[in-house]
C-alpha positions, 0 to 999 in steps of 0.5 A: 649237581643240577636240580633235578626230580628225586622222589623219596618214599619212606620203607622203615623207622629206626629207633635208637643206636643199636637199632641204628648199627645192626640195620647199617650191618645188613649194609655192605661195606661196598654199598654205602656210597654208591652216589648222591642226592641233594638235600631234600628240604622237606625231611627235617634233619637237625643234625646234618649240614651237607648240601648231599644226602649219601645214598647206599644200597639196602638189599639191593635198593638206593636208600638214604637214612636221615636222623630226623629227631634224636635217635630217631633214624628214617630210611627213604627208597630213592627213585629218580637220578643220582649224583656222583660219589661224595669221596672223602 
């Protein structure tokens, strides 16, 4: 993927895994993989080791949810170009 500008903005904080699962519920389960983007060095994730974050569509919007502490879980808007799908 060449480097390119994404900019992030954050529109929620989650807090804890039940909070977790019933926002990943308001997901469609065709909208969890719609591409990605590469890793942004300046959001701690202490728990993630792939060079993509997976971007999903929340109500219509790109966003990627990063587990930035312990339970702790942020939602960033991607606005900019994304890459292809991450397949398993």
């Amino acid at each position: 993927m060449s480097p390119t500008t994404v900019t992030l903005t954050r529109v929620k904080v989650i807090t804890g895994y039940a909070a977790h699962a019933r926002f990943t519920d308001e997901i469609a389960e065709a909208d969890f993989n719609v591409g990605t983007i590469p890793r942004q060095p300046q959001i701690p994730s202490p728990y993630a080791y792939s060079p993509v974050h997976v971007v999903s569509r929340w109500r219509g919007t790109p966003v990627i949810v990063v587990e930035t502490r312990h339970r702790r879980y942020e939602v960033f808007r991607v606005a900019g170009p994304i890459g292809p799908r991450e397949d398993a």
